[in-house]
MARTI-687057 format. One record per atom (N, C-alpha, C): x, y, z; residue in three letters. Coordinates in steps of 0.001 Angstrom, whole numbers, plus 524288, in hexadecimal, padded with zeros to 5 digits. Layout:
N
XYZALA
...
end
This chain:
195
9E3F2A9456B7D9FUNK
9E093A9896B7F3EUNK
9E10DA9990B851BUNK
9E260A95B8B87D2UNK
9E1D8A9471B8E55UNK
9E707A9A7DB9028UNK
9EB78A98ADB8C45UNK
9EEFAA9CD0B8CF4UNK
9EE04AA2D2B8CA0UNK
9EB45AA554B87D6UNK
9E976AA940B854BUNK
9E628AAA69B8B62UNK
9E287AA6EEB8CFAUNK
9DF13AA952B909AUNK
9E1D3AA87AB9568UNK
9E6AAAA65AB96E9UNK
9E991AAA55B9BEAUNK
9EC79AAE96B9B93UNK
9EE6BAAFA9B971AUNK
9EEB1AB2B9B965AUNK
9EAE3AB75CB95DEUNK
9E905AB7E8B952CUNK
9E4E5ABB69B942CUNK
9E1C5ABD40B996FUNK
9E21EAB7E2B9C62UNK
9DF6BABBAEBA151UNK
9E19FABE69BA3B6UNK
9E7C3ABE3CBA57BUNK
9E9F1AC30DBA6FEUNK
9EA15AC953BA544UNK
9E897AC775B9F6EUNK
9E9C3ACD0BB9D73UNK
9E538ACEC6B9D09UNK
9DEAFACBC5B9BB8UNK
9DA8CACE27B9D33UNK
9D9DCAD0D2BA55AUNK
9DB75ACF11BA86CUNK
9DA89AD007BAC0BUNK
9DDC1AD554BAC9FUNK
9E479AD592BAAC7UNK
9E642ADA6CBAA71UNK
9E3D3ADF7DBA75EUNK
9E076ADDACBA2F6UNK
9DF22AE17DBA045UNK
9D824AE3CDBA329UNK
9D615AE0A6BA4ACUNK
9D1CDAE27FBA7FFUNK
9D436AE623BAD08UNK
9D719AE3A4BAE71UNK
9DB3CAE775BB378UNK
9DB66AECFEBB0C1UNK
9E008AEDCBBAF6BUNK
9E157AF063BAB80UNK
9DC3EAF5BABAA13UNK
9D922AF232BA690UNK
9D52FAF473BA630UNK
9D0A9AF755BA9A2UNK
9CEB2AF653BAE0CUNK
9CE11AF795BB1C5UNK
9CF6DAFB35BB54EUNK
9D677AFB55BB43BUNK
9D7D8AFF8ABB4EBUNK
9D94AB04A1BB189UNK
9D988B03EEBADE7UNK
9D823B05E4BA9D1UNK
9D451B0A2DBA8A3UNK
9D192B061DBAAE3UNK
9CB22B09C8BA846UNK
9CB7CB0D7BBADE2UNK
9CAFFB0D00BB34EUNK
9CAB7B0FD7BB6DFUNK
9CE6BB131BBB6E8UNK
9D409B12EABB53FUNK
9D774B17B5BB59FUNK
9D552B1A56BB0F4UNK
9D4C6B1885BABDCUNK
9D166B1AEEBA96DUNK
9CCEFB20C6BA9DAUNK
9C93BB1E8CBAC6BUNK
9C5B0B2174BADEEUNK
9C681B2603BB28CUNK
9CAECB2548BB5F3UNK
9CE0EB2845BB857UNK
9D0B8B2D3BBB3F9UNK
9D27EB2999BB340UNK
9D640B2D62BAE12UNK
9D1EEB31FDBABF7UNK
9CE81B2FD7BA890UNK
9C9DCB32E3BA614UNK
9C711B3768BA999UNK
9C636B34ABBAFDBUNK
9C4F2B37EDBB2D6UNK
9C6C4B3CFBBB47EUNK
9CEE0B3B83BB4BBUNK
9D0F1B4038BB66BUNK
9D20EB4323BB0A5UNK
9D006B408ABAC5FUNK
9D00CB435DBA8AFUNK
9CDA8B47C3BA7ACUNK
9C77AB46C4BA878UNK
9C370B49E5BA77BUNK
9C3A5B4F13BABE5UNK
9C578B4D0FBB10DUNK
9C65CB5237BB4FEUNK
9CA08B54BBBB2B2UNK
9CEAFB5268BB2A5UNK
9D3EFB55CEBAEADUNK
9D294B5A16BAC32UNK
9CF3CB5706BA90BUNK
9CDA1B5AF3BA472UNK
9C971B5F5ABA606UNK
9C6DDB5D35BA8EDUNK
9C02EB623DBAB53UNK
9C480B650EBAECAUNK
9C9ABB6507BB1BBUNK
9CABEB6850BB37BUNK
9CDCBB6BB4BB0F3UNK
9D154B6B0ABAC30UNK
9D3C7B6C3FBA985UNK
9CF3AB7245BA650UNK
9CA47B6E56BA42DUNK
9C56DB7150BA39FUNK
9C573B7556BA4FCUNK
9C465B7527BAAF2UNK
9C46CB79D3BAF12UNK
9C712B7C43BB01EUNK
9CBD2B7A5FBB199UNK
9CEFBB7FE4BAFD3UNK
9D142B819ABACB4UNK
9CFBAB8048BA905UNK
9D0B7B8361BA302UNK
9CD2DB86A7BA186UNK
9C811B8678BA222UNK
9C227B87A6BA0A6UNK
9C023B8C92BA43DUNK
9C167B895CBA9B3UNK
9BEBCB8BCDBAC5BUNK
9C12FB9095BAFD7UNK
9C669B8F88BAF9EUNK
9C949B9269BB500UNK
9CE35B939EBB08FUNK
9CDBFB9355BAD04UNK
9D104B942BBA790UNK
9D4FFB9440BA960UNK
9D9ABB90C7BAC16UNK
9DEF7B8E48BADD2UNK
9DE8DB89F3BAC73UNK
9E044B86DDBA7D4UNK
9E056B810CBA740UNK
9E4B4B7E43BA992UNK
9E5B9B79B8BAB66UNK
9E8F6B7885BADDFUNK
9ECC4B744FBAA00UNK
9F11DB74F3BABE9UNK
9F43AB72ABBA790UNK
9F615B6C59BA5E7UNK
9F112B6B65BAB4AUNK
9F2A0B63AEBA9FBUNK
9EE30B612ABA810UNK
9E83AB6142BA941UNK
9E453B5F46BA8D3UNK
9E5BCB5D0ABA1CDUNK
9E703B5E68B9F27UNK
9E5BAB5DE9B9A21UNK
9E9EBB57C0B9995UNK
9EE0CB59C7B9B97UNK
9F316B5423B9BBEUNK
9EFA0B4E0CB9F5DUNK
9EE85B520BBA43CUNK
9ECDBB4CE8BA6CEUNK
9E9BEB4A07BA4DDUNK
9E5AEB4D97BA09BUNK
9E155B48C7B9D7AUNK
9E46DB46F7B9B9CUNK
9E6ABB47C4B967EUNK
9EAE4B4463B9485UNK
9EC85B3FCBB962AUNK
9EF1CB426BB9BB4UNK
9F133B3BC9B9E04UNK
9EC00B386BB9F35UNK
9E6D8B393DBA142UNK
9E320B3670BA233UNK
9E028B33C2B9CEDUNK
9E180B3712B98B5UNK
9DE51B3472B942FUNK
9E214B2FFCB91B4UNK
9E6A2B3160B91D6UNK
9EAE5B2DA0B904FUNK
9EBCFB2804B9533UNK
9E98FB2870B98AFUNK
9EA5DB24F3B9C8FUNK
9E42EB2255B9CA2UNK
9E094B24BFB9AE2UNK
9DAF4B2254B9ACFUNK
9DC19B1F16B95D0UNK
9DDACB2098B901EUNK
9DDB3B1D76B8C0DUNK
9E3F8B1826B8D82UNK
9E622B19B1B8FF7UNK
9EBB2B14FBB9053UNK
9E7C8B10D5B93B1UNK
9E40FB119AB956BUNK
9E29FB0E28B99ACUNK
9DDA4B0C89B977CUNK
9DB29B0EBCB94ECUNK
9D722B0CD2B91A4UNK
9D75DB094BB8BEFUNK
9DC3BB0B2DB89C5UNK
9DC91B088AB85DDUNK
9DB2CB0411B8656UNK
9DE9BB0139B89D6UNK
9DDE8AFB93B8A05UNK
9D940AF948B8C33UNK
9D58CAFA96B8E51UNK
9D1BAAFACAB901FUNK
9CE28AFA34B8A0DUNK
9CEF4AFD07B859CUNK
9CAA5AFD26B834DUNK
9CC99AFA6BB807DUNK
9D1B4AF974B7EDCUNK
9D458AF4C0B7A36UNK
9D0D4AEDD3B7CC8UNK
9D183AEE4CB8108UNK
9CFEDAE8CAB82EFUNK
9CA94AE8B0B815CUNK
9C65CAED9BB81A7UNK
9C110AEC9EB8230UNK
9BF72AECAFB7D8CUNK
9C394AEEBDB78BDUNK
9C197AED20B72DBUNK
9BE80AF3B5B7186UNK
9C199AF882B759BUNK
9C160AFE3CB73D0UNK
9C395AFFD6B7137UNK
9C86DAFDAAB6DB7UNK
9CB20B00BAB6B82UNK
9C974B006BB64D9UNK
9C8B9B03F7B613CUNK
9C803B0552B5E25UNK
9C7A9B00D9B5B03UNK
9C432AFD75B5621UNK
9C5C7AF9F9B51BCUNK
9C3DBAFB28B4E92UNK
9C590AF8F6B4B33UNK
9C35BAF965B4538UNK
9C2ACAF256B4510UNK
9BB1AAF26DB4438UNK
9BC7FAEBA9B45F2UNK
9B761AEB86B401AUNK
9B701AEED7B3C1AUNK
9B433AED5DB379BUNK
9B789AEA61B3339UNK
9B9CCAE96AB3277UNK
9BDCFAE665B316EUNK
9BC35AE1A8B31FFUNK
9BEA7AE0A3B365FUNK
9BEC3ADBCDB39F2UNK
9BA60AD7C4B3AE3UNK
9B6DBAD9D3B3973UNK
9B1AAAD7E9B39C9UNK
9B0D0AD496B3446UNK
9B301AD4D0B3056UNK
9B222AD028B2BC0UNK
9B465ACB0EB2C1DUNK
9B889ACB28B314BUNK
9BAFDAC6C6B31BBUNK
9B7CFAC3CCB35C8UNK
9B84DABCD0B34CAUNK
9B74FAB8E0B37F5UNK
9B91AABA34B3F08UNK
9B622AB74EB3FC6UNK
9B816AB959B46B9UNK
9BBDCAB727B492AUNK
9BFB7AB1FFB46E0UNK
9C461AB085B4958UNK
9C811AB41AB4542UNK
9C724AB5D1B4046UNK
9CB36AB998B3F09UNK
9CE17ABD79B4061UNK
9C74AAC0B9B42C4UNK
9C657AC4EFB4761UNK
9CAFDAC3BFB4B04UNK
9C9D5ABEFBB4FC0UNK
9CD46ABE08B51C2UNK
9D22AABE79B5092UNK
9D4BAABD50B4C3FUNK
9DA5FABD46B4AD7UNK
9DAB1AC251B4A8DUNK
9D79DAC550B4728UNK
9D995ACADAB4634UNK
9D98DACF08B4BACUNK
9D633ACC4FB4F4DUNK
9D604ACF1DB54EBUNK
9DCDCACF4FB57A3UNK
9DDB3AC9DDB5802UNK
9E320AC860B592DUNK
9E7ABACAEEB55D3UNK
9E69FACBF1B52BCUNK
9EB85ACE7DB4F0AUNK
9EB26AD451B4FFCUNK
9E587AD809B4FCAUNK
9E5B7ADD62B516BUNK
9E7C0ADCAAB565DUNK
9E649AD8A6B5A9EUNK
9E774AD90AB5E0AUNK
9EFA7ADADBB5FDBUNK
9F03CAD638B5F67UNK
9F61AAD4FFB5C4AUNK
9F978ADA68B5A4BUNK
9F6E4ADE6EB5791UNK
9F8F8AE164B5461UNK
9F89BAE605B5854UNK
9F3C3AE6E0B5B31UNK
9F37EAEAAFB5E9EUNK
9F84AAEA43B62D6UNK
9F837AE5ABB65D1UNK
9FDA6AE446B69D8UNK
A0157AE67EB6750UNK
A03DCAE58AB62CFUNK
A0735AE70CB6146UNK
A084CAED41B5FCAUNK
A0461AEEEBB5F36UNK
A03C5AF638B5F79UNK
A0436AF785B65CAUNK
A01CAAF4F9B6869UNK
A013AAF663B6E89UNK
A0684AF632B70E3UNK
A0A43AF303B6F20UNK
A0E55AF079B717AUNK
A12E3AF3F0B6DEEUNK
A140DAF5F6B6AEEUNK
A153EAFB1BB6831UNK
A1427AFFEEB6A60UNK
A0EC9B00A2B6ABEUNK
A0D85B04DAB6F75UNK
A0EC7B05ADB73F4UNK
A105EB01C3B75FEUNK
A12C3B0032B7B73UNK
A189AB02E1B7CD3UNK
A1B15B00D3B783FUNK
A2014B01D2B77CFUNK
A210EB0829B7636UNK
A1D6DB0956B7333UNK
A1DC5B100BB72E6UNK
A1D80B1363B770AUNK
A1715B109EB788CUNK
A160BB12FFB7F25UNK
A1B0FB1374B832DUNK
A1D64B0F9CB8209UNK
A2186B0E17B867CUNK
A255CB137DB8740UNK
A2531B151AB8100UNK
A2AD9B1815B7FDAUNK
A278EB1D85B7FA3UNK
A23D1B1E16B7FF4UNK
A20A7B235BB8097UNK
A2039B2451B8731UNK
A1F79B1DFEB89BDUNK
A1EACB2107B909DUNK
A245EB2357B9104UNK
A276FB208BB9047UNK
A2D30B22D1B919AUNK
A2FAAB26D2B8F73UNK
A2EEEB2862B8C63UNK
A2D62B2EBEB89E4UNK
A2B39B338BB8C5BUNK
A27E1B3120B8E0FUNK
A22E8B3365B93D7UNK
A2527B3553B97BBUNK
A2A28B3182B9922UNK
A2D5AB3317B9E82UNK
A3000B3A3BB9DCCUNK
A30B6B397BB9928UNK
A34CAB3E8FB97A9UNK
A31ECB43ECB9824UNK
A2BE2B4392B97BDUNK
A2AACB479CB95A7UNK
A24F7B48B6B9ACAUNK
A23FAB4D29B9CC1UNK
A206DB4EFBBA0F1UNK
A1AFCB51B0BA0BFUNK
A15F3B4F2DBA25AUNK
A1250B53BBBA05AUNK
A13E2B5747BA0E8UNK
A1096B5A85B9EC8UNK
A12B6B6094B9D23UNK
A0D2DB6324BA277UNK
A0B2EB5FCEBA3A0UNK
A06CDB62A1BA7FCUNK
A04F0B5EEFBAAFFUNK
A056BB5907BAC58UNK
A035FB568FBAFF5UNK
A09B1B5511BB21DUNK
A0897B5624BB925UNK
A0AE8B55C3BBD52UNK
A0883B5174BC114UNK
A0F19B4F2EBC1F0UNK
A0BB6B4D8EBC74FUNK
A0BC6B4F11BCD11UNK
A0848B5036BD016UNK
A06FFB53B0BD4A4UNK
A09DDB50ABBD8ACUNK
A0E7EB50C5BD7FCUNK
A1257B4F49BDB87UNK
A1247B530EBE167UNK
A10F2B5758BDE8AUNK
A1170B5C0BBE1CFUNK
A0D93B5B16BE62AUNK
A0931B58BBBE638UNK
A0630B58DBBE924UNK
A0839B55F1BF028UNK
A0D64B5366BED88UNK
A106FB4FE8BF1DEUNK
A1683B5205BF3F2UNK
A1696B5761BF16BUNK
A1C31B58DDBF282UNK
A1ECBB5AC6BEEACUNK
A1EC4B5510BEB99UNK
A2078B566FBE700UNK
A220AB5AD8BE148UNK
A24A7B5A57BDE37UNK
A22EBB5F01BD91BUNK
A2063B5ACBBD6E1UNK
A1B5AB5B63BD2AFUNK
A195DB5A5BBCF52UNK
A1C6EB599EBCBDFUNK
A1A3FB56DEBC78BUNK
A1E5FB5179BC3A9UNK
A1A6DB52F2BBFE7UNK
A1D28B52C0BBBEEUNK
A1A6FB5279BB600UNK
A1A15B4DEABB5F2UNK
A1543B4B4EBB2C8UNK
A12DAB469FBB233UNK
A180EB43CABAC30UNK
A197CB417EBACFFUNK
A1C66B3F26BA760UNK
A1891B3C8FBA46EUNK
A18F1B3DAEBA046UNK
A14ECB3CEFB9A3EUNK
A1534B3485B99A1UNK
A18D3B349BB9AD2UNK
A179BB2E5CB9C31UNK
A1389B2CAFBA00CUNK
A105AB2FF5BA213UNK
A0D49B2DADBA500UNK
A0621B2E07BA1B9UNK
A08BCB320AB9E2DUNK
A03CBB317CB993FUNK
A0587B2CD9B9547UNK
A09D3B2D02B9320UNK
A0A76B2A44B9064UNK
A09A3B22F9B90B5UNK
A0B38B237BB96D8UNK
A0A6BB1D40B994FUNK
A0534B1AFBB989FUNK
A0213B1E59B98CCUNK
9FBAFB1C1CB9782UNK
9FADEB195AB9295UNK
9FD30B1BF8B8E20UNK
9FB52B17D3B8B9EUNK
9FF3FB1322B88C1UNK
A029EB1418B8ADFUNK
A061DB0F33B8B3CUNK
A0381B0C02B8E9CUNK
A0311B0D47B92C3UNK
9FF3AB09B6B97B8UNK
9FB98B06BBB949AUNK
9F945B0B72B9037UNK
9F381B0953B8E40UNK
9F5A1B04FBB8A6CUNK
9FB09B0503B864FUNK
9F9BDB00C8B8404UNK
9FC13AFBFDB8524UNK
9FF49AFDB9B8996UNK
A029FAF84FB8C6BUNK
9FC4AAF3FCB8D9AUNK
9F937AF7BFB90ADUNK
9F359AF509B9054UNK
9F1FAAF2CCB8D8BUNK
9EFCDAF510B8969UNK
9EE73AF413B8554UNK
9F1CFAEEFEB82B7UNK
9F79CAEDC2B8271UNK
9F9CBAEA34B80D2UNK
9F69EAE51BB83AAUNK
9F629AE46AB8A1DUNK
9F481AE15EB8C12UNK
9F043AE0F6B8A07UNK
9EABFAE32BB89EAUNK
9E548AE202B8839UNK
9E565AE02EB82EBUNK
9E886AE262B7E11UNK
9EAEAAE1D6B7A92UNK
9EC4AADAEDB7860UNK
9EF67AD858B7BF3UNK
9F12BAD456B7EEDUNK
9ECCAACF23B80E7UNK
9E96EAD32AB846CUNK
9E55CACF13B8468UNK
9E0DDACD8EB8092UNK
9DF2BAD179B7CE4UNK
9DA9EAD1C7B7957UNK
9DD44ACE93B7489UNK
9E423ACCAEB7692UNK
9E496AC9B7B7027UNK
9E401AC377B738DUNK
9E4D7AC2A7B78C6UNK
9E4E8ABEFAB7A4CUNK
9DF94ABD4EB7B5FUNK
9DAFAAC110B7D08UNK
9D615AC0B9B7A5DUNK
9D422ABF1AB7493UNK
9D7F7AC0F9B71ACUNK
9D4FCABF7AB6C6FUNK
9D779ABA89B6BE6UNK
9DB7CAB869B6C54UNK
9DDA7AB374B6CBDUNK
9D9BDAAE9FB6F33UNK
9D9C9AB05FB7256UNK
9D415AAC66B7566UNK
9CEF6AAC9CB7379UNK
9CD73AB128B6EB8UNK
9C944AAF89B6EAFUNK
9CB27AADC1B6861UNK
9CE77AAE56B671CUNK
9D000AAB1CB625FUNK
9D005AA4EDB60B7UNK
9D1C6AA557B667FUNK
9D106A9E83B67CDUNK
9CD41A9CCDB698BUNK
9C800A9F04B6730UNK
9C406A9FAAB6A5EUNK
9C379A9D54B71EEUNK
9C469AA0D2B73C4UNK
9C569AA1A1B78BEUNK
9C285AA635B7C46UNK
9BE9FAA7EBB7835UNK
9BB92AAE21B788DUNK
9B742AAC7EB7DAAUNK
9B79FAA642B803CUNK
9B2B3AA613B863EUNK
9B808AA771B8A02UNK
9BCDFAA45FB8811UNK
9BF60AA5F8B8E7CUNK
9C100AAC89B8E53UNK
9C008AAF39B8C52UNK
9C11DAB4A4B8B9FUNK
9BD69AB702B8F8BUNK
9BDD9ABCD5B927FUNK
9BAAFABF2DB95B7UNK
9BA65AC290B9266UNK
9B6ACAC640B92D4UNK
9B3DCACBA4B9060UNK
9B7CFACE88B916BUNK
9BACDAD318B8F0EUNK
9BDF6AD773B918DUNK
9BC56ADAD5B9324UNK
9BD16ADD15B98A4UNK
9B8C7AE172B9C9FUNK
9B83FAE5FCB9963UNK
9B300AE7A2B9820UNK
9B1F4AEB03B9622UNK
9AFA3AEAD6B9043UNK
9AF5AAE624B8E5EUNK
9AD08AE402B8AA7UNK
9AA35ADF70B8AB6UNK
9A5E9ADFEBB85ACUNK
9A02CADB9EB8552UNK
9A23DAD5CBB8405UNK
9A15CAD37DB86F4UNK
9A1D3ACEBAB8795UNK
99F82ACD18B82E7UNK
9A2D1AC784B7E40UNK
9A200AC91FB790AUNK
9A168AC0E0B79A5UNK
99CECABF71B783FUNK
99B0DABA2DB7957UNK
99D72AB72DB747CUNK
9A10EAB48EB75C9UNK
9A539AB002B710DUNK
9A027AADB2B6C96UNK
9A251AAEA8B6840UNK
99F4FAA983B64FCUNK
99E2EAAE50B5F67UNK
end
């Protein structure tokens, strides 16, 4: 177990990192989302000239809020279950069957990875069709944004996700061996008293 838990602290400390940053580019993201869009609003609505990027740039902000959140909510036990089932079984069974969904997910994530991989590089070839970058403001001509820079988000998100992924089986490992006092709470969730 001594092993399981050095391991593990590196990758809890990366995934609080991680996370942290995460959540604050996050809320950035959402932020220049919602202006995006109220200006897009406005001049569509109001001054009836809509402008031809606001709608892309959410895009890239909603796709860059969920690549960075995902993993954020996989760790905190947000992501979707079906756990009525699961509930007729003994609680070290539980355990096993935690470790095996666990197990099975890596292996979808790590598949995903490899798709992602071959979708950013795909990305290179091809140019928004309306977000620029304001090169111009320095001399420059303005640059079409390459679609790999949407697409990278959520590759970003499940390369993440593999890591948190990673730690919640090395979590369940330790508490398999009952090991559930040397464990810390994961930030952002109720501290859950062993026994």
């Amino acid at each position: 177990m001594a092993l399981l838990l050095t391991i593990l602290k590196p990758l809890e400390w990366f995934n609080d990192w991680a996370g942290r940053i995460g959540r604050n580019l996050s809320v950035a993201a959402i932020a220049i989302m919602v202006i995006v869009i109220l200006l897009q609003v406005f001049f569509r609505y109001v001054l009836n000239n809509a402008l031809p990027w606001p709608d892309e740039a959410a895009r890239f902000m909603m796709l860059w809020l969920t690549g960075l959140m995902a993993p954020v909510a996989l760790r905190q036990g947000g992501m979707v279950a079906i756990t009525g089932l699961l509930e007729l079984f003994p609680a070290p069974v539980l355990k096993v069957i935690s470790i095996l969904l666990l197990c099975l997910s890596l292996l979808v994530l790590v598949i995903a990875v490899q798709l992602g991989w071959k979708h950013v590089n795909s990305g290179w070839l091809f140019a928004s069709s309306s977000l620029r970058l304001p090169l111009g403001l320095f001399g420059m001509k303005a640059q079409k944004l390459k679609l790999a820079w949407m697409y990278m988000s959520l590759f970003t998100g499940v390369c993440l996700m593999i890591v948190v992924n990673v730690e919640l089986i090395l979590r369940s490992l330790v508490s398999f061996l009952g090991g559930d006092n040397h464990l810390r709470p994961v930030p952002g969730t109720k501290a859950v008293e062993p026994g």
